[in-house]
N, C-alpha and C positions, 0 to 999 in steps of 0.2 A: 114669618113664622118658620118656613122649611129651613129659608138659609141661618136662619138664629140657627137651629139646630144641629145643620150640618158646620158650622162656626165651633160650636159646641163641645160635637165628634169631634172636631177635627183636634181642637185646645187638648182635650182626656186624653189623646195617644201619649203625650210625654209623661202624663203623671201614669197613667197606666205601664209605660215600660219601666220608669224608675220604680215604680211598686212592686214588680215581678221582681226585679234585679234585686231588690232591696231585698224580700223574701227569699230567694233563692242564693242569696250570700249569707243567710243568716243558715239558712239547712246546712250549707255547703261546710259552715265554720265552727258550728254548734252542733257539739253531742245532742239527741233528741233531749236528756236529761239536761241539760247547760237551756235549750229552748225554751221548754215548759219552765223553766225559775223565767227566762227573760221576758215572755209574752205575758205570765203571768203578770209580776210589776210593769210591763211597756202598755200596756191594754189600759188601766186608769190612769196612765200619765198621758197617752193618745186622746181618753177621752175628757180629759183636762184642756188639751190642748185646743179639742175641736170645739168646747165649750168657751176659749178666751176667743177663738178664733170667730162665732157668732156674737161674740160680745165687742170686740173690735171692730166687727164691720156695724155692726148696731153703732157701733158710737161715732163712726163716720159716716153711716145713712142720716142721723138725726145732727150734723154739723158739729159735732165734741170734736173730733178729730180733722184734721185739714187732709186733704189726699197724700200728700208727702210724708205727715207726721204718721199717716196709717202703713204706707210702704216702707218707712222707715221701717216703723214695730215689725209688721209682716216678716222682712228680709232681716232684722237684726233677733229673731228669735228661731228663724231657719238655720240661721248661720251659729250662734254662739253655743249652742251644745254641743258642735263637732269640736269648740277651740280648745279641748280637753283632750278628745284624742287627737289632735295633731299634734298636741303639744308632747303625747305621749309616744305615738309612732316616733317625732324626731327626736327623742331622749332616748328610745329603743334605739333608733340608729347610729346616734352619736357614740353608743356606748359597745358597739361591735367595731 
C-alpha cells in the first residue's frame, strides 16, 4: 500500500515539472490577451484528449488493444501535434 504510493509520488515529479514549464512558457510567450484565446480553445481539446485517453486504456484493460498497440497510440499522439511546429520553427530558420 505505502510503497504503491510512494511509487506513485515519485512517477508525478516529471509530469508535474513538465506542467509548470509548460505553463510558465506559455505566460512568458503570450500576451495575457494571446492566453485567454489559447486556453480558451486548448481546455476542450485537453478535455478531448483526456477523454480518448480513458477510452484507450478501457480498451486495453478489456484485451481490444495489445500493450504495444496501446503504447504505440499513447506516444504517437504525444508526439504528432508538435510535427507541425517543428516543421515550422525549421522553415523559420531556414529562411533567416
Amino acid at each position: 500500500g505505502s510503497q504503491a504510493m510512494v511509487v506513485l509520488a515519485l512517477a508525478s515529479i516529471p509530469e508535474i515539472l513538465s506542467t509548470a514549464t509548460w505553463f510558465t512558457a506559455m505566460q512568458e510567450r503570450l500576451t495575457p490577451q494571446q492566453q485567454g484565446i489559447f486556453f480558451t480553445f486548448a481546455m476542450p481539446v485537453w478535455d478531448c484528449a483526456f477523454a480518448l485517453g480513458l477510452m484507450s486504456a478501457g480498451l486495453r484493460a478489456n484485451g481490444t488493444l495489445s500493450l504495444t498497440a496501446f503504447w504505440a497510440l499513447v506516444s504517437l499522439s504525444a508526439t504528432l501535434p508538435l510535427v507541425p511546429l517543428l516543421v515550422s520553427h525549421a522553415w523559420k530558420s531556414a529562411r533567416h
